[in-house]
LUMSE-360260 format. One record per residue (C-alpha): x, y, z; residue number from 0. Coordinates in pm, whole numbers, plus 50000, padded with zeros to 5 digits. Layout:
x,y,z,nr
X,Y,Z,NUM $
...
//
This chain:
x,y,z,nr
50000,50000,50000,0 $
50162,50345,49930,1 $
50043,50671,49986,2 $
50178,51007,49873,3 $
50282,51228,50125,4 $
50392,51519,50002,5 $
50411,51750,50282,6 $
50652,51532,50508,7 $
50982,51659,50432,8 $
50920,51995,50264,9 $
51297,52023,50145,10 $
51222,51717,49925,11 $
51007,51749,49594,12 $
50800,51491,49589,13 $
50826,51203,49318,14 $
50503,50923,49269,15 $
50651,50569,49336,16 $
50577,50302,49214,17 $
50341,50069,49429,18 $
50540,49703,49335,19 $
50849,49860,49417,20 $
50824,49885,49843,21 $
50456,49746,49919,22 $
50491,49794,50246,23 $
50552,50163,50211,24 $
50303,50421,50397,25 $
50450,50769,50324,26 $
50705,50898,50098,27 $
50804,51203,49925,28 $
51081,51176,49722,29 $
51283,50880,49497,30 $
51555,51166,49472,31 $
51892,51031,49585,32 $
52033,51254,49896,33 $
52380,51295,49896,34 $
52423,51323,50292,35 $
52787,51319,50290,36 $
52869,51671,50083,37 $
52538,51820,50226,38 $
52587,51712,50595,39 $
52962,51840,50558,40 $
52783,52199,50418,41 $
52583,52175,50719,42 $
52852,52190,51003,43 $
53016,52457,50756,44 $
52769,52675,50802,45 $
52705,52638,51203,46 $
53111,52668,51218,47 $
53109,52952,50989,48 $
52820,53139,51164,49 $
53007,53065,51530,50 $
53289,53172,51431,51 $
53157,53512,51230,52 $
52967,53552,51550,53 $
53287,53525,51759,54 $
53492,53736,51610,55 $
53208,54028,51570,56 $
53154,53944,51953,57 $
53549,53976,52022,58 $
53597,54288,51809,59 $
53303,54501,51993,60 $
53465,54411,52304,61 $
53799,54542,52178,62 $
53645,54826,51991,63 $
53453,54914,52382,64 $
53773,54875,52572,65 $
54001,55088,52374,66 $
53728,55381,52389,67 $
53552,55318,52734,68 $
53839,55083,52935,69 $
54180,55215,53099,70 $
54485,55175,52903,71 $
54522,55005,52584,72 $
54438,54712,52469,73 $
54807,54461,52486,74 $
54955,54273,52195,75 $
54851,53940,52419,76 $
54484,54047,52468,77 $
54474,54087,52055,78 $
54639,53763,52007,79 $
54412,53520,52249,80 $
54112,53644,52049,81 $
54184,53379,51758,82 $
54326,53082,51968,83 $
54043,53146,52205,84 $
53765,53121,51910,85 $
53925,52804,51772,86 $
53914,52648,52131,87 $
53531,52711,52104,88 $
53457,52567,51828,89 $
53647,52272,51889,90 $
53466,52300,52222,91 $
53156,52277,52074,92 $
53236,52026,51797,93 $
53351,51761,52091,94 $
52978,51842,52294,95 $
52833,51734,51951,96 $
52666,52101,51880,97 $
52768,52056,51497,98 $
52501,51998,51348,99 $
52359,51919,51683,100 $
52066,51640,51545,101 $
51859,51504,51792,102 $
51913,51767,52054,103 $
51611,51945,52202,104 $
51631,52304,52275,105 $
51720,52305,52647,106 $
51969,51989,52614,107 $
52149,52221,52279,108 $
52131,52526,52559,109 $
52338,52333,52863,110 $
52598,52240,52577,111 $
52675,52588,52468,112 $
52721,52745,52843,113 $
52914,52439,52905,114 $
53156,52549,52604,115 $
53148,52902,52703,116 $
53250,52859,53029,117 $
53500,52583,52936,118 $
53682,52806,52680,119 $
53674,53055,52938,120 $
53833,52799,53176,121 $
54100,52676,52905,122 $
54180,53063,52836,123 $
54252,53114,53193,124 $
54478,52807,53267,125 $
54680,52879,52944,126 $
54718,53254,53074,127 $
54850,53112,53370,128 $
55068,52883,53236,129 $
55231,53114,53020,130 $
55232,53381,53291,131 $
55082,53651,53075,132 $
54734,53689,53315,133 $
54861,54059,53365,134 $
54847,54171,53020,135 $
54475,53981,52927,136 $
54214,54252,52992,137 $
53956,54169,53284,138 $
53650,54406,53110,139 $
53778,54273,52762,140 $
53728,53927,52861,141 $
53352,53935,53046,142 $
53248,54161,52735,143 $
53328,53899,52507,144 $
53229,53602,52675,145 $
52877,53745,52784,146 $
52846,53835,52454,147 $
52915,53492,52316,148 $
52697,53344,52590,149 $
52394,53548,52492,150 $
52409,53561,52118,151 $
52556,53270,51975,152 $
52197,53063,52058,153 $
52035,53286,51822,154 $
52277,53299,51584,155 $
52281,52946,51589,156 $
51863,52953,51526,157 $
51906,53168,51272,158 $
52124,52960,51075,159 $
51918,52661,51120,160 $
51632,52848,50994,161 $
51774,52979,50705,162 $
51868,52642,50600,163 $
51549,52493,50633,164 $
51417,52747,50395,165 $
51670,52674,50166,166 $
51573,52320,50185,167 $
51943,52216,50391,168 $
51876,52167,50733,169 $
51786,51815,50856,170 $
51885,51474,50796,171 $
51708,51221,50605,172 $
51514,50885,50833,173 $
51298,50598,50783,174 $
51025,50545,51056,175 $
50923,50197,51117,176 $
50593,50186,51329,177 $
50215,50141,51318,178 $
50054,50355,51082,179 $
49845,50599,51352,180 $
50146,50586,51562,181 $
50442,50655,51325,182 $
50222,50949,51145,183 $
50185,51095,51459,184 $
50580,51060,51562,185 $
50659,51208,51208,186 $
50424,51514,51269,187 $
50576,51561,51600,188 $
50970,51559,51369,189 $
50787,51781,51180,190 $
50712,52059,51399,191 $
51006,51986,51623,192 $
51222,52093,51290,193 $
51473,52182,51495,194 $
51581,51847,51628,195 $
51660,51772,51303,196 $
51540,51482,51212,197 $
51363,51516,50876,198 $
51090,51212,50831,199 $
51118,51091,50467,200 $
50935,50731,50523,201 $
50705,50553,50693,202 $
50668,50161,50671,203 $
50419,49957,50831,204 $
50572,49611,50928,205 $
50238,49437,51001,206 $
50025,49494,50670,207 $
50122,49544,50258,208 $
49891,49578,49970,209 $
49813,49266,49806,210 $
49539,49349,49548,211 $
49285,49514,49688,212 $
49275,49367,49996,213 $
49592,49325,50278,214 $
49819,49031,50360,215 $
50034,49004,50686,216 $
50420,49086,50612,217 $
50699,48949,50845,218 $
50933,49194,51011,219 $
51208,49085,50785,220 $
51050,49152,50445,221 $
50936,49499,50590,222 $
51335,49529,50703,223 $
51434,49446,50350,224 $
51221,49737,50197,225 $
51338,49977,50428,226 $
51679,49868,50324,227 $
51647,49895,49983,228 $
51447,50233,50000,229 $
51787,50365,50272,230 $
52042,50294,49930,231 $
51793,50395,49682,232 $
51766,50699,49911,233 $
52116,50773,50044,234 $
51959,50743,50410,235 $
52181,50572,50697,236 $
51941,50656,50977,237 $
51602,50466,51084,238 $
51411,50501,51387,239 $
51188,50207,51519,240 $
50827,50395,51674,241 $
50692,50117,51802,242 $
50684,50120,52188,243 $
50475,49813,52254,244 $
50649,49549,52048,245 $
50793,49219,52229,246 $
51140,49274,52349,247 $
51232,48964,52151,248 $
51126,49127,51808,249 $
51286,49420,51864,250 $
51594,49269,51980,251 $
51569,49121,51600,252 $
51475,49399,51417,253 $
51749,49618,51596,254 $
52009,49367,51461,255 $
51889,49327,51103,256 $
51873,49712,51080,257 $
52226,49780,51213,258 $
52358,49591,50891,259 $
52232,49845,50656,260 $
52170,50158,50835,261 $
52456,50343,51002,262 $
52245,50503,51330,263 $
51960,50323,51473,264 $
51684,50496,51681,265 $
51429,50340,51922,266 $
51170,50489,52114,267 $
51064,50322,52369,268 $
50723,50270,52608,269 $
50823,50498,52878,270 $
50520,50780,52861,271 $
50454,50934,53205,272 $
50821,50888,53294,273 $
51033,51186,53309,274 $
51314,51198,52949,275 $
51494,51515,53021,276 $
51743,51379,53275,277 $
51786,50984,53118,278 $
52123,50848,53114,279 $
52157,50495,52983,280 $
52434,50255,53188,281 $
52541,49936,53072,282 $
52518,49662,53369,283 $
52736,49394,53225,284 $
52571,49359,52884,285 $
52202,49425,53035,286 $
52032,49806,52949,287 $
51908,49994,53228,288 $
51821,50326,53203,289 $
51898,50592,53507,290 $
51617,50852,53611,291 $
51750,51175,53759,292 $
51424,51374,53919,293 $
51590,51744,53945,294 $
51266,51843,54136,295 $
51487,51650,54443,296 $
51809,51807,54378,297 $
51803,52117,54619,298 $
52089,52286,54429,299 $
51889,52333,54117,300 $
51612,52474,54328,301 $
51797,52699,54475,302 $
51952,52800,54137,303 $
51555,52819,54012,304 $
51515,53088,54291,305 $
51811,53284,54249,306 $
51687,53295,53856,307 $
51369,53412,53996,308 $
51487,53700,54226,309 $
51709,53804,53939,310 $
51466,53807,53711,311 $
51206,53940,53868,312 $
51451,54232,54046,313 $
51601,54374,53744,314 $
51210,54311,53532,315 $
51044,54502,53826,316 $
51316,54803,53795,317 $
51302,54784,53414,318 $
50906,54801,53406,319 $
50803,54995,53656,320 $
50681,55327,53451,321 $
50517,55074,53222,322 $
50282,54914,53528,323 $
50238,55292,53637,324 $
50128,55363,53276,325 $
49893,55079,53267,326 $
49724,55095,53617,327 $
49595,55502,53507,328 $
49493,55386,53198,329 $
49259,55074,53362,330 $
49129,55383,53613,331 $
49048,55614,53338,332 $
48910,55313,53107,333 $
48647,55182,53325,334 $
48555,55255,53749,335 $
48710,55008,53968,336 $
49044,54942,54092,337 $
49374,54862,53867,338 $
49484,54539,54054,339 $
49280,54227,54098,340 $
49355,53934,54316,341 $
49224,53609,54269,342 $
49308,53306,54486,343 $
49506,53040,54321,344 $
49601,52683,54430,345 $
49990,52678,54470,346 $
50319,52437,54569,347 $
50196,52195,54830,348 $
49785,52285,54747,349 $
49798,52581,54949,350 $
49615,52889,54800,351 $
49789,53236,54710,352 $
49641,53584,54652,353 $
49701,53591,54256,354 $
49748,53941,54082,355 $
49706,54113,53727,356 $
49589,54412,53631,357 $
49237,54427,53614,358 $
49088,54333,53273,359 $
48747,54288,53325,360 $
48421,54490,53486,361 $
48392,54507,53846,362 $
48058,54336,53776,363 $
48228,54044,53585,364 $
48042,53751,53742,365 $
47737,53853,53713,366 $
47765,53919,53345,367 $
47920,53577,53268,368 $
47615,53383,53404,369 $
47412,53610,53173,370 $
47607,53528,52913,371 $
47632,53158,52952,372 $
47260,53100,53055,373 $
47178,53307,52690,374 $
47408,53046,52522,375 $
47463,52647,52556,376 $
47726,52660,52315,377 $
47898,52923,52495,378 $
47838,52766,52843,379 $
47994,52394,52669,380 $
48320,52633,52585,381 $
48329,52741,52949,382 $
48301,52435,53074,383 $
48551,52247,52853,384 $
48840,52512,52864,385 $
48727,52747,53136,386 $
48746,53028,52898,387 $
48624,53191,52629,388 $
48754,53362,52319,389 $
48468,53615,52310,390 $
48430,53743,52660,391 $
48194,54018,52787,392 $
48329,54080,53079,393 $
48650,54197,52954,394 $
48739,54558,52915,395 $
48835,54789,52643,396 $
49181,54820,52762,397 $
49146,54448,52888,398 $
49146,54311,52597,399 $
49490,54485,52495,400 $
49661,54360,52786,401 $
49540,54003,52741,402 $
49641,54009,52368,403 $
50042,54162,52512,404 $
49951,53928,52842,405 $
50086,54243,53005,406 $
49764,54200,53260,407 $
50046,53926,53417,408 $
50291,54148,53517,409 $
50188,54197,53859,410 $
50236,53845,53940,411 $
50627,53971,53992,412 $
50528,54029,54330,413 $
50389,53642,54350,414 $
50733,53586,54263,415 $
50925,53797,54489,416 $
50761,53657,54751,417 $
50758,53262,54679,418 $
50438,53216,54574,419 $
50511,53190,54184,420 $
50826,53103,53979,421 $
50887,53267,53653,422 $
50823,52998,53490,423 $
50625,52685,53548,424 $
50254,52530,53555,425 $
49996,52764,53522,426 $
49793,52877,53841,427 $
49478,52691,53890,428 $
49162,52744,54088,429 $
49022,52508,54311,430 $
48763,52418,54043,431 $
49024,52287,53813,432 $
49174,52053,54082,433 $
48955,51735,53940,434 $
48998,51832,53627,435 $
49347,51712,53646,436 $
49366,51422,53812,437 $
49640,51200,53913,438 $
49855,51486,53748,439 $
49774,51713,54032,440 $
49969,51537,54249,441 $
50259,51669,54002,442 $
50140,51984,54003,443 $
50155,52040,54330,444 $
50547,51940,54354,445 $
50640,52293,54186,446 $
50505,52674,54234,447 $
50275,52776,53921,448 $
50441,53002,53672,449 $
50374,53361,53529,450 $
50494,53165,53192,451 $
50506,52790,53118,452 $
50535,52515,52846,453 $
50199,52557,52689,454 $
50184,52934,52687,455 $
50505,52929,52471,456 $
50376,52673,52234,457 $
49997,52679,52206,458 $
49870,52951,52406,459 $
49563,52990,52343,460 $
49478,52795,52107,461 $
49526,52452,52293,462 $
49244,52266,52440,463 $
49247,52191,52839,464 $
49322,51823,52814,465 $
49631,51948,52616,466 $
49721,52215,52875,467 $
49764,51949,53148,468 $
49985,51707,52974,469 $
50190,52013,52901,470 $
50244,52122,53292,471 $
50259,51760,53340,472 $
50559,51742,53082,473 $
50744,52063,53256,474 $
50711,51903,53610,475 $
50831,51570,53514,476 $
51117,51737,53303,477 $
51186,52043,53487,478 $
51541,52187,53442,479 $
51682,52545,53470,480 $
51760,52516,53129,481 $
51412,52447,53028,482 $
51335,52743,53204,483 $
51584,52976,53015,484 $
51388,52831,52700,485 $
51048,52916,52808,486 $
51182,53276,52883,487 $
51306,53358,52539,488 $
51046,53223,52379,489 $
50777,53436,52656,490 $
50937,53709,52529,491 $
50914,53616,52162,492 $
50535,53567,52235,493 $
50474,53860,52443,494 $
50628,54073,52132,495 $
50478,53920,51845,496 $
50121,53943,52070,497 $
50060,53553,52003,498 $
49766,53427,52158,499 $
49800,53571,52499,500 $
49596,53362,52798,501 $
//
């Protein structure tokens, strides 16, 4: 059975095969050779090429800004660690496998590259002491540059990724093996998750071909065979095997038969519910076992979640403050009532906080909601599915600006300069909501609720409820700093494009 799919690697045209020549073929979109070896190589090129540019541009301002700003001038040693210190990063890098960087989620690719920061940084400093020349390397010279590489070379980084995926570059070529619901699913998810890398090209069903017009039962080997045949017809050494509830036996198998024709072999396993973020596998004398680190239990990187916290939420408060004076007139002047509202949330541990945001709606808001929603089933079936709704009359004039910026959220800084709230986390619930999420409350309650989170960055608004708890679920059960630092950047992206605000 084969059919055409010609949206799953966009940086393929797509070519019709023929049906006799891989029956067991679900999607596919092109019969076009890749060359992976000259276009990988191009890849790296351009990720070393854009570092380095980067580097250098990085290294120069902070030369330019010490010999105009900084005391003295700049030594003959200071100018001539700038190019041994941007080859050590890149080398850096290349050894913590950030060229091309497949297969590496965006808070896994952000601990590598402060890791090579910090260990260039640490390299530069042992070399200046074992060639005695410390004195002469400027102090400002080297925090400008390094800050600046540790800020900017992420986005330079996504900006060279992204301009190779519209130039049809970025991503390697794979073969999914799975069920047919399952493995179109897994390639959507490759799909959106572009940056990982992984560019789906295939999709084989190992339990049913075409025969006629009706469907015969195919052994794993003859489904192994086809994807072999389509990985040389196709230039593709990399397959992954989607299918979490086969028999440890078969896969044991299929693993081995694979490995003989493709260079990298993938499996996802059956582990939903269980936390990936933190998975290290260890070898016990030839037997797999996979070690769970829960950093929820690791009272350093709480502490570290704090300190981001205060920081955050000190130098925001300083930076803002004229802005939440500007707002809170313009609620008074927009409609009678005052410009902050409280609301009492469910927190860490299931105790209940005093919630704030600017006032959005009419003092007179509950009221009109039950008038609304008695007027209107299909309204009161959107209340009661996602607690919201994307018309509301109780919201304001102004409201309705501040929801679309989600600028009504800023007073929750003082949630978080008090405890109650993290920058970043699940979002507050009320009591009401408690059933609603079930055995994943007990998660929830393991973590304070954030002014930002998981599903804000990626949905917003537009995901269902359901979808909203298996998100906070996610960021609970793979909490890390540097998922935080992620959800940040991309808060920020949100808040300034105006996308979907809550």
């Amino acid at each position: 059975m084969l059919i055409l799919d010609r949206g799953a690697a966009e940086q393929v045209p797509s070519v019709t095969l023929a049906p006799a020549e891989h029956e067991g073929l679900l999607h596919a979109t092109s019969k076009k050779r890749w060359k992976p070896v000259w276009k990988q190589r191009l890849i790296v090129g351009i990720l070393v090429l854009a570092d380095v540019f980067l580097a250098l541009v990085v290294w120069g301002a902070a030369a330019f800004g010490k010999s105009i700003w900084g005391p003295g001038e700049l030594s003959e040693v200071a100018l001539a660690a700038i190019v041994p210190s941007v080859m050590v990063w890149v080398v850096l890098r290349t050894l913590l496998g950030l060229y091309p960087g497949y297969g590496l989620d965006s808070a896994e690719r952000l601990r590598r590259h402060v890791y090579s920061v910090f260990a260039t940084l640490a390299v530069l400093a042992v070399l200046a002491l074992g060639f005695k020349v410390g004195d002469a390397l400027s102090r400002v010279l080297l925090a400008c540059a390094f800050l600046g590489l540790l800020v900017l070379a992420p986005f330079a980084q996504h900006l060279a990724r992204l301009s190779m995926k519209k130039a049809g570059l970025w991503g390697k070529p794979v073969i999914t093996l799975s069920y047919k619901e399952t493995g179109a699913g897994f390639q959507e998810l490759l799909k959106q998750e572009w940056g990982i890398g992984y560019l789906p090209v295939a999709l084989l069903d190992h339990h049913l071909v075409a025969a006629g017009k009706s469907y015969r039962e195919v052994s794993c080997d003859e489904t192994l065979t086809d994807a072999a045949n389509l990985g040389r017809e196709l230039g593709i050494d990399t397959i992954i095997f989607a299918m979490p509830y086969t028999r440890r036996e078969q896969m044991a198998h299929m693993v081995s038969v694979a490995s003989e024709s493709f260079r990298k072999v993938l499996i996802v396993p059956n582990l939903n519910g269980v936390t990936n973020s933190a998975v290290t596998p260890r070898d016990f004398a030839g037997t797999l076992a996979i070690e769970i680190k829960h950093n929820l239990l690791d009272p350093w990187s709480q502490r570290l979640k704090r300190a981001l916290d205060l920081l955050g939420t000190v130098i925001g408060g300083v930076l803002i403050s004229p802005l939440v004076f500007a707002i809170a007139v313009v609620i008074k002047l927009d409609s009678p009532g005052p410009a902050f509202y409280g609301h009492h949330r469910v927190g860490a541990g299931g105790k209940h906080f005093l919630c704030w945001k600017f006032r959005t709606m009419h003092v007179d808001a509950e009221r009109l909601l039950d008038e609304y929603l008695q007027n209107s089933p299909v309204l009161r079936a959107e209340w009661e599915q996602n607690q919201k709704l994307r018309v509301d009359p109780r919201v304001t004039r102004v409201g309705r600006l501040l929801r679309q910026t989600s600028l009504d959220e800023l007073p929750q800084l003082w949630n978080v300069l008090r405890g109650e709230m993290s920058l970043t986390g699940p979002r507050p619930i009320v009591d009401a909501e408690v059933p609603k999420y079930g055995k994943v409350y007990a998660l929830y309650k393991r973590i304070r609720p954030g002014m930002s989170g998981i599903w804000q960055v990626s949905g917003r608004s537009d995901t269902g409820y359901s979808e909203r708890v298996e998100m906070d679920s996610y960021y609970v059960r793979n909490w890390s700093v540097w998922l935080d630092l992620v959800i940040l950047v991309r808060t920020v992206k949100c808040v300034a494009l105006a996308r979907g605000a809550r």
